[in-house]
C-alpha positions as CSV (number, residue, x, y, z in Angstrom):
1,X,-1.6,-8.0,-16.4
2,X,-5.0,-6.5,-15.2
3,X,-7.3,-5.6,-18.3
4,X,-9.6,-1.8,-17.4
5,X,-12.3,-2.0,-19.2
6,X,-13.5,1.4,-20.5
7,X,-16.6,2.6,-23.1
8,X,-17.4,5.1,-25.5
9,X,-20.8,6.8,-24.0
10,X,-22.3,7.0,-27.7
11,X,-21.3,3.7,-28.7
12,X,-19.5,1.1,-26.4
13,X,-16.4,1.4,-28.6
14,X,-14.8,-0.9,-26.3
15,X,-10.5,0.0,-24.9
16,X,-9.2,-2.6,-23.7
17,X,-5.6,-1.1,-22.0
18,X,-2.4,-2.3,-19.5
19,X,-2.3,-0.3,-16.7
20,X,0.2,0.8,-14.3
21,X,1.8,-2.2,-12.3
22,X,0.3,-0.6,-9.0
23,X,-3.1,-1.0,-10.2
24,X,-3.5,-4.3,-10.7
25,X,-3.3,-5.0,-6.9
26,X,-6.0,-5.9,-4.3
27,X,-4.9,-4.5,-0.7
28,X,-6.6,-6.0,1.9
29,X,-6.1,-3.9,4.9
30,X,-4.5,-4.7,8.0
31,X,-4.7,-3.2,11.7
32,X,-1.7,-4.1,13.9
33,X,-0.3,-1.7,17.0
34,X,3.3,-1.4,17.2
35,X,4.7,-1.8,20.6
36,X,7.9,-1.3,22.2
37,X,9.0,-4.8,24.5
38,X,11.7,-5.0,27.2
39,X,10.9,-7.9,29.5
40,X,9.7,-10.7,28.5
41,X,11.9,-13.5,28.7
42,X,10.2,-16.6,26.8
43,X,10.6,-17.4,23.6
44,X,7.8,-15.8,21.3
45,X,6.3,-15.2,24.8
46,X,4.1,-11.8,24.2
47,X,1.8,-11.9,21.3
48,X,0.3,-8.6,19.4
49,X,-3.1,-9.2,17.0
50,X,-3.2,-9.0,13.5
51,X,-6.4,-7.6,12.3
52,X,-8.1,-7.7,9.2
53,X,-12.0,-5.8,7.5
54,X,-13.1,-9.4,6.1
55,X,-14.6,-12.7,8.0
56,X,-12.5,-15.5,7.0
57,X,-14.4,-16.9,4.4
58,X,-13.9,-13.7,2.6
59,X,-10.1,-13.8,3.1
60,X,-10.2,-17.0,1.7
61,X,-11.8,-16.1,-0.8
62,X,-9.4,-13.1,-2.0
63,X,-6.5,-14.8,-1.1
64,X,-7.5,-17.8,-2.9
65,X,-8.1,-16.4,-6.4
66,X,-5.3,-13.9,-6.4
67,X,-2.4,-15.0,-8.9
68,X,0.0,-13.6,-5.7
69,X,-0.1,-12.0,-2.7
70,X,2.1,-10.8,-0.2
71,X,2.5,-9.5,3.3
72,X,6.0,-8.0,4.9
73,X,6.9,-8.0,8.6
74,X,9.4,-6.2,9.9
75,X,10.6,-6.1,13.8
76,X,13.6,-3.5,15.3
77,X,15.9,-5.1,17.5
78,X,18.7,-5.0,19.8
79,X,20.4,-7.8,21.1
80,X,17.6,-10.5,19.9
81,X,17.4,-13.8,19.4
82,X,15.8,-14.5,15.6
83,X,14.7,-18.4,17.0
84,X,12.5,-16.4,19.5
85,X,10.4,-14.4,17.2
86,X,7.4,-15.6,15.7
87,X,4.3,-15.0,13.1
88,X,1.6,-17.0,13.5
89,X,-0.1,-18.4,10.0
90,X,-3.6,-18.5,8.9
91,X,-4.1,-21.9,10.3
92,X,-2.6,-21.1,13.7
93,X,0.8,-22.1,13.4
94,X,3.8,-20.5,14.8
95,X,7.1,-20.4,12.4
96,X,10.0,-18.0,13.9
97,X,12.1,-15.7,11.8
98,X,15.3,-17.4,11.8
99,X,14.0,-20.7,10.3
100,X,12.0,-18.8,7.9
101,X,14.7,-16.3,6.4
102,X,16.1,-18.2,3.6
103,X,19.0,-16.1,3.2
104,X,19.7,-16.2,7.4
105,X,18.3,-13.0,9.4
106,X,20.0,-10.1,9.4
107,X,20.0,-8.8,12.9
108,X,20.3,-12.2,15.1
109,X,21.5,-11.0,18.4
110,X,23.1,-7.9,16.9
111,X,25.0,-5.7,19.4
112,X,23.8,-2.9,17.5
113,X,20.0,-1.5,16.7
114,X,18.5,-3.3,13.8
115,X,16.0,-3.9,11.3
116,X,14.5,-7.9,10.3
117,X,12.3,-8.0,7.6
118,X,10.3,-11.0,6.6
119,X,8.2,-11.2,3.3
120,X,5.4,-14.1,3.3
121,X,4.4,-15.0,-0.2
122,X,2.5,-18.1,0.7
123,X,-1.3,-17.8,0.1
124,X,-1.7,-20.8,1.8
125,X,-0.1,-19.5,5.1
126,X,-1.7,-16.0,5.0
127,X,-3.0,-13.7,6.4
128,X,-0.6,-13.3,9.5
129,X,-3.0,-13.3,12.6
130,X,-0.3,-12.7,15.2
131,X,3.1,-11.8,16.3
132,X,4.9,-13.7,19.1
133,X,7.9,-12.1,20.6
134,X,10.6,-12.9,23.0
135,X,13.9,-12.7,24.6
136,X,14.1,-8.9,26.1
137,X,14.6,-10.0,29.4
138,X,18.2,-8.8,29.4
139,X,19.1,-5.2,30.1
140,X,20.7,-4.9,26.8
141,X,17.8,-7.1,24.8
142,X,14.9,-5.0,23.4
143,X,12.6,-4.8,20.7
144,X,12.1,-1.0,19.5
145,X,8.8,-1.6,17.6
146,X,7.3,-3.7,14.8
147,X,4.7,-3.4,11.5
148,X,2.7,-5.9,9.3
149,X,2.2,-4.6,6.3
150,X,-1.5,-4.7,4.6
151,X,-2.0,-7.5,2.7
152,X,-1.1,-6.8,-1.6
153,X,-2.7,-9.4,-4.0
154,X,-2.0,-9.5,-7.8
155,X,-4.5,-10.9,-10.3
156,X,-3.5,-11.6,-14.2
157,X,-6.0,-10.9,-16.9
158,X,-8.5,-9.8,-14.5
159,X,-10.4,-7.2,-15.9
160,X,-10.8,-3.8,-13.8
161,X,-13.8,-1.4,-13.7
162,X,-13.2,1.8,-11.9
163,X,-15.5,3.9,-10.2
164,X,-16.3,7.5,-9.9
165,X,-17.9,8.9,-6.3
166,X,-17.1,12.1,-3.9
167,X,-16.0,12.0,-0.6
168,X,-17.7,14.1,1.3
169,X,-18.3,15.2,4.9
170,X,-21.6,13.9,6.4
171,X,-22.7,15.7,9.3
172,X,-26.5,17.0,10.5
173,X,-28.6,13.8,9.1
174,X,-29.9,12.0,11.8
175,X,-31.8,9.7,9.7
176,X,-29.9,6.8,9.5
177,X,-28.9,5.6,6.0
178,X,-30.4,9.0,5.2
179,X,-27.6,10.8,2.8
180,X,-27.0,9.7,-0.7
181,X,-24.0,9.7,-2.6
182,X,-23.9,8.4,-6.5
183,X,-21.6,5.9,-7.7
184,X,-21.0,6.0,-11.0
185,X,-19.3,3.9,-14.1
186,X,-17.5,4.6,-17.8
187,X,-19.7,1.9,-18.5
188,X,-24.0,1.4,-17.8
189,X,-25.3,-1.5,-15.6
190,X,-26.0,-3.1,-18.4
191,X,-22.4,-4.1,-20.0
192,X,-21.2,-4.1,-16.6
193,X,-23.6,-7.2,-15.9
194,X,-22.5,-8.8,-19.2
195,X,-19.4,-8.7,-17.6
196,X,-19.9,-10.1,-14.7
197,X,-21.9,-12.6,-15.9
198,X,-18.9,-14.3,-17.9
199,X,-16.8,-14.0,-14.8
200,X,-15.8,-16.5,-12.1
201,X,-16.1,-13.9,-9.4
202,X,-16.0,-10.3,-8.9
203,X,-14.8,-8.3,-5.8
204,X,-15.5,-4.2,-4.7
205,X,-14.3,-2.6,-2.0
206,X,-16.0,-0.5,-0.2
207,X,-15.1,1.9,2.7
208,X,-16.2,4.5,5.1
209,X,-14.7,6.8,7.4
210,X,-16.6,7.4,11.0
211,X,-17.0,8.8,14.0
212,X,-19.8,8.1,16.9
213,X,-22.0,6.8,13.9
214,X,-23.6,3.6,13.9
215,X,-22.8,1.0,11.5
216,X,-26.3,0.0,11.3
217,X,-26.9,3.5,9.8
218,X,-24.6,3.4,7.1
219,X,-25.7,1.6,4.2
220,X,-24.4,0.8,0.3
221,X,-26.8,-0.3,-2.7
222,X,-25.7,-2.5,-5.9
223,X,-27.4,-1.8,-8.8
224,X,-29.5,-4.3,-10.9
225,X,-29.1,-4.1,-15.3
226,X,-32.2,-1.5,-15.4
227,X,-29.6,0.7,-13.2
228,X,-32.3,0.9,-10.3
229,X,-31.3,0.1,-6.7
230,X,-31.9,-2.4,-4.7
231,X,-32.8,-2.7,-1.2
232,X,-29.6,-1.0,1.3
233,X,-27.5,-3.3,2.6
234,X,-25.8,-2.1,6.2
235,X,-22.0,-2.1,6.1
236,X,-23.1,-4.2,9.6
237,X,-24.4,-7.1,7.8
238,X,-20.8,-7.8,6.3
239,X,-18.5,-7.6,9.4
240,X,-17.7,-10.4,11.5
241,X,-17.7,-10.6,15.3
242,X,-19.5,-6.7,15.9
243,X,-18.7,-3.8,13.8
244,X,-15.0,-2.7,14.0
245,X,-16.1,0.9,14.0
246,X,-19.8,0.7,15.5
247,X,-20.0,4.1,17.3
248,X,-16.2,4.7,17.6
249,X,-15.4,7.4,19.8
250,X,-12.2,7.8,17.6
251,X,-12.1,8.3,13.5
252,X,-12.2,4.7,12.6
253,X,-12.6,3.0,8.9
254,X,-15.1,0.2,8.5
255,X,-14.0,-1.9,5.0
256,X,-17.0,-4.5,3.1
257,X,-16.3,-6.3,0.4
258,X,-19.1,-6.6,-2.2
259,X,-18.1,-10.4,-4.1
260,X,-20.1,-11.6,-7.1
261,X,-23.5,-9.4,-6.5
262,X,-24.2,-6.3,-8.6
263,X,-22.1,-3.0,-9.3
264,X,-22.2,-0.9,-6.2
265,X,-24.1,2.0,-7.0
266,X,-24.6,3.7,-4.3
267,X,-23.4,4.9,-0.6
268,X,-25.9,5.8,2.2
269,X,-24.7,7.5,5.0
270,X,-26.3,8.7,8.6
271,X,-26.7,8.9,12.0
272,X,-24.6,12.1,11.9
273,X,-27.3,14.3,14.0
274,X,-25.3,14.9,17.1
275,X,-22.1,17.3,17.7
276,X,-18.7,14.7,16.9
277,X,-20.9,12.6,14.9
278,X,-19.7,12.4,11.3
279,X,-19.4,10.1,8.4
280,X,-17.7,9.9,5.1
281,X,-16.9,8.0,1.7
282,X,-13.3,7.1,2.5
283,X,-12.4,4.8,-1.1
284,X,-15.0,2.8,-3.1
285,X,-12.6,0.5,-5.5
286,X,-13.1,-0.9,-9.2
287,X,-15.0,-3.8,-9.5
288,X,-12.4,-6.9,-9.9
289,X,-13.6,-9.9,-12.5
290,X,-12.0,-12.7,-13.0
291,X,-13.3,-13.9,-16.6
292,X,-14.8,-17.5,-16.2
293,X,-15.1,-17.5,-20.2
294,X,-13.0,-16.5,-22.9
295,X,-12.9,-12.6,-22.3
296,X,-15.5,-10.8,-24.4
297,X,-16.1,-7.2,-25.0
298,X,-19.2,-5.6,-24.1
299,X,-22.2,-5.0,-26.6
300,X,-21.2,-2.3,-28.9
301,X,-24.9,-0.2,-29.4
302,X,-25.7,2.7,-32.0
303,X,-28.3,4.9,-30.3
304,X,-31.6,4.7,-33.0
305,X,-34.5,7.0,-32.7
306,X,-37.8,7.3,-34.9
307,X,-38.9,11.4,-35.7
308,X,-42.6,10.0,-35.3
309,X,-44.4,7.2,-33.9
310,X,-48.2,7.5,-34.2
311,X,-50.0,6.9,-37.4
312,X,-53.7,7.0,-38.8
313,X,-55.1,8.0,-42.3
314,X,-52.7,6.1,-44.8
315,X,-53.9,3.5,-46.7
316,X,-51.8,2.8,-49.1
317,X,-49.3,0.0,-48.7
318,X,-46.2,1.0,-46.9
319,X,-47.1,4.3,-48.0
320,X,-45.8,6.5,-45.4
321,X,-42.1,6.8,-44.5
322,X,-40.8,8.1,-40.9
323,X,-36.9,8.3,-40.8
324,X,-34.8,6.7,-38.6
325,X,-32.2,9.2,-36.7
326,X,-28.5,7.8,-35.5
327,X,-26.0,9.4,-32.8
328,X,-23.5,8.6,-35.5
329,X,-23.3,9.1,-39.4
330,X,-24.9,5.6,-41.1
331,X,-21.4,5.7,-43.0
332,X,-19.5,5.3,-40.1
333,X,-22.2,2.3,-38.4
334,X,-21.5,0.3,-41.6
335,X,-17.6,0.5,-41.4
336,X,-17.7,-0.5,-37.8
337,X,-20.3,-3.3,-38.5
338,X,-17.5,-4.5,-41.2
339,X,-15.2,-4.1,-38.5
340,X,-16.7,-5.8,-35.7
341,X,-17.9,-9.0,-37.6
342,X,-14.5,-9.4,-39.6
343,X,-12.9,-9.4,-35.8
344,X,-14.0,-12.0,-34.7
345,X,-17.8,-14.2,-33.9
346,X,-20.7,-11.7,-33.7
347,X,-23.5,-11.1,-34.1
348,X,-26.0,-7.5,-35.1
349,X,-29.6,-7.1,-34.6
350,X,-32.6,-4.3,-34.6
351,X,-35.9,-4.9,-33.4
352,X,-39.0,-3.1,-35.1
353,X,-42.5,-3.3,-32.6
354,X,-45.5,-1.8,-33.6
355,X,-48.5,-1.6,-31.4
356,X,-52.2,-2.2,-34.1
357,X,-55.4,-3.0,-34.8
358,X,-57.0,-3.8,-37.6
359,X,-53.9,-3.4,-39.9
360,X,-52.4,-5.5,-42.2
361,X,-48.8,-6.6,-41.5
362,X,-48.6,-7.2,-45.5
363,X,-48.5,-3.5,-45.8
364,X,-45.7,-2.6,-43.3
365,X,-42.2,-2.2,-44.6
366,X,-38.7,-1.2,-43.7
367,X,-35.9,0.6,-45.5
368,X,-32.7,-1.3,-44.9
369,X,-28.9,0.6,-45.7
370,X,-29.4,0.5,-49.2
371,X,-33.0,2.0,-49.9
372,X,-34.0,-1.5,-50.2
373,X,-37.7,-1.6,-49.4
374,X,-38.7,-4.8,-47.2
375,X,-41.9,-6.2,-46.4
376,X,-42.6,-6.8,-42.7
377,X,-44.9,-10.2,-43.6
378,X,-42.8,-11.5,-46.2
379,X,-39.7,-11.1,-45.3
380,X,-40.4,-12.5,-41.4
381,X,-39.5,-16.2,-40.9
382,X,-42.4,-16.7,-38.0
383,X,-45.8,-16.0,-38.8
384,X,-47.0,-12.4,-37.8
385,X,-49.6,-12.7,-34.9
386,X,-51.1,-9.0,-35.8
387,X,-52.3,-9.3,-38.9
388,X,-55.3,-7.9,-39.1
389,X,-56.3,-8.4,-35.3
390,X,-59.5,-6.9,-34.0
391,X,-58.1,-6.2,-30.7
392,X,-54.5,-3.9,-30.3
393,X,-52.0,-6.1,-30.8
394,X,-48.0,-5.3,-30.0
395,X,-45.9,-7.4,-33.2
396,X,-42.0,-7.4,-32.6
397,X,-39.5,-8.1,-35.9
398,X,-35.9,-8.6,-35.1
399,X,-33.8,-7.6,-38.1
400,X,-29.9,-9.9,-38.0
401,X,-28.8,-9.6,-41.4
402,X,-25.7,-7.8,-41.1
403,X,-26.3,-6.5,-44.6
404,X,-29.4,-5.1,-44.2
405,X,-28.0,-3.1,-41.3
406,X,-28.9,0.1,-39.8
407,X,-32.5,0.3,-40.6
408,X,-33.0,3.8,-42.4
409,X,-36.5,4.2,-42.5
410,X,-40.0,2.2,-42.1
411,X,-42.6,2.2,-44.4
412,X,-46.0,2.2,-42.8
413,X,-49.6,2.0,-44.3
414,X,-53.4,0.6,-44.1
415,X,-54.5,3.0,-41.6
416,X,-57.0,4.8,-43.8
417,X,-60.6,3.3,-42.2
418,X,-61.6,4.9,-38.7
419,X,-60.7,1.5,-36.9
420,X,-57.0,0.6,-38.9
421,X,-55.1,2.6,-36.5
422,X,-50.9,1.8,-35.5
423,X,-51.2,3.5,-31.9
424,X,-47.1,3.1,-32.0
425,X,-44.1,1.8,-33.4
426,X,-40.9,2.0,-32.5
427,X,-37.5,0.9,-33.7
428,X,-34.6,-0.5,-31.4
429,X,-30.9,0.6,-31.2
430,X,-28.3,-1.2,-33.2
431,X,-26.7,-3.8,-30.9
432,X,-23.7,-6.0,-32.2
433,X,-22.6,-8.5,-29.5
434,X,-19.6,-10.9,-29.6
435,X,-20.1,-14.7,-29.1
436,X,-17.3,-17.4,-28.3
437,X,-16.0,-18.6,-30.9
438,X,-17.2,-21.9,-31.2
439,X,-21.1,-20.7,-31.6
440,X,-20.0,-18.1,-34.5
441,X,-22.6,-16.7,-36.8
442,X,-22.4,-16.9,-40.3
């Protein structure tokens, strides 16, 4: 089962859903030319490539933490020995078809035009690097053509983030890494890297379709949690021995695979200045996490807003009130509160910071959900460090009672000499987070 994690934009009302079976697979692409043989005598004598996107390491790596994976040979015969062809294993190894067909092959020497299929569902023994053929050295003995399939891995209760992008044409930038084109997410940076954080590794795909362009000139960026990016990274920098599509002079597609660094966020494509030079975004996958912890859903945050923040001219003790706006009815904030803590370990918070000088903290206040009035001094369990200070001073109050919960209003005041001024004050959003279970908050 493969868990897409989705979000509500207002709210991270988290949807946690089963998708189709297709979707839970990784497909690691394979390149492999089919050929017809007549001639070759020897045993698994002629030998076609297997090629994959990845270095080995990153095979390994895929292969490794996929619950399954899979990859399905098939080779048209007449008239062949099954003893004389071969796949060669990950490690080097050559096994031939007929010792490897459980069930006996199918077309062993068979007078008539056939088709042997082999399914290898040993991670240890994948990917299949090569294909050894033989025995077409009669008039009668051929071998019609063959395929290896890509490579399809399944992983359980890994949890799936899709992205969002258009594919587009690239043609007339000659600056290379020149041409942006957004990647988006249901979710912002910022639960995606709360995530990935609890995961044990996460995977993205990534990949272009080019012609003539230089791989050194096309370029991705991950994101970091403020959602700006980072420095580009050149699809070149991720593929092992030369770039399978550096300046092809035919359509090629160049894979990377982004493992456990931040959300891909964006593509950057050049080098398309000359006639026959273009580039596109062929397929830019979900992001793949395997949860190291107990999964968790996202922080769930209420968007808060204050109608003012600037205030001079009030003395009286939290005399002044500024209301506090929500994208949602309070009403509705304090049933899923109720909601979210009776579900399971969690914890809600609201952070007040005001910016002051001169001003007592003794007469600051906030308005919790139920009109109650509360003093920012003596309701704080750590001393203030504004009280009163000559110099501006920035004071932050997190609120966590769950009871308390949203804030409704503050209640602001001592600001009636020329130098008691608050030059700004501002109140958080709602966030309610889950915690494993064992740290729950009471």
């Amino acid at each position: 089962m493969l868990i897409i994690l989705l979000s509500a934009v207002c709210c991270f009302a988290s949807v946690y859903a089963d998708p189709v079976a297709s979707s839970g697979e990784f497909i690691i692409p394979t390149t492999f030319v089919s050929e017809e043989i007549k001639g070759p005598e020897d045993s698994c004598g002629y030998e076609i490539a297997v090629t994959y996107p990845y270095d080995y390491h990153t095979m390994r790596t895929l292969l490794d933490s996929a619950d399954f994976c899979s990859q399905t040979i098939t080779v048209r015969s007449k008239e062949v020995s099954s003893r004389d062809l071969c796949w060669v294993d990950q490690i080097g190894e050559s096994r031939d078809f007929y010792s490897w067909i459980n069930e006996g092959p199918a077309c062993h020497q068979s007078g008539d035009e056939c088709l042997e299929t082999l399914v290898v569902d040993d991670k240890n023994l994948l990917p299949v690097t090569k294909l050894r053929l033989g025995d077409t050295g009669h008039a009668v003995e051929f071998i019609y053509g063959e395929s290896v399939s890509d490579i399809a891995c399944s992983f359980d209760n890994w949890i799936s983030i899709p992205a969002e992008f258009t594919s587009e044409l690239v043609e007339g930038v000659e600056d290379g890494c020149g041409y942006s084109i957004p990647v988006s997410y249901p979710l912002d940076l910022a639960a995606i890297a709360h995530t990935m954080s609890m995961s044990h590794l996460c995977l993205q795909n990534v990949a272009v379709t080019s012609t003539r362009v230089s791989m050194y000139d096309t370029c991705y960026l991950t994101g970091d949690t403020t959602g700006m990016g980072l420095e580009p990274i050149e699809f070149n920098f991720h593929v092992e021995g030369g770039r399978t599509c550096h300046q092809s002079s035919e359509e090629c597609t160049q894979h990377v695979l982004n493992i456990n660094k931040s959300p891909v966020v964006e593509l950057r494509l050049g080098d398309t200045g000359a006639v026959g030079e273009t580039v596109s975004a062929q397929y830019i996958g979900p992001i793949y996490c395997q949860p190291a912890l107990p999964l968790l859903p996202p922080p769930i945050i209420f968007r808060a807003a204050l109608l003012e923040d600037f205030l001079t001219g009030q003395e009286e003790t939290c005399g002044y009130t500024i209301p506090i706006q929500y994208e949602v009815e309070i009403n509705d904030i304090v049933v899923a509160i109720q909601d979210i803590l009776r579900s399971g370990a969690a914890i809600c918070y609201q952070t007040i910071t005001m910016n002051s000088v001169q001003v007592s903290s003794k007469d600051q206040c906030w308005v919790d959900v139920n009109g109650r009035l509360h003093n920012l001094d003596l309701e704080t369990p750590v001393p203030l460090k504004c009280h009163q200070s000559v110099d501006y001073c920035t004071e932050i109050v997190t609120i966590t009672d769950s009871l308390q919960l949203p804030l409704t209003q503050l209640a602001m005041g001592d600001t009636g000499a020329d130098i008691e001024e608050i030059r700004s004050v501002a109140v958080s959003d709602l966030v309610c987070e889950f915690l494993p279970v064992h740290i729950k908050h009471s």
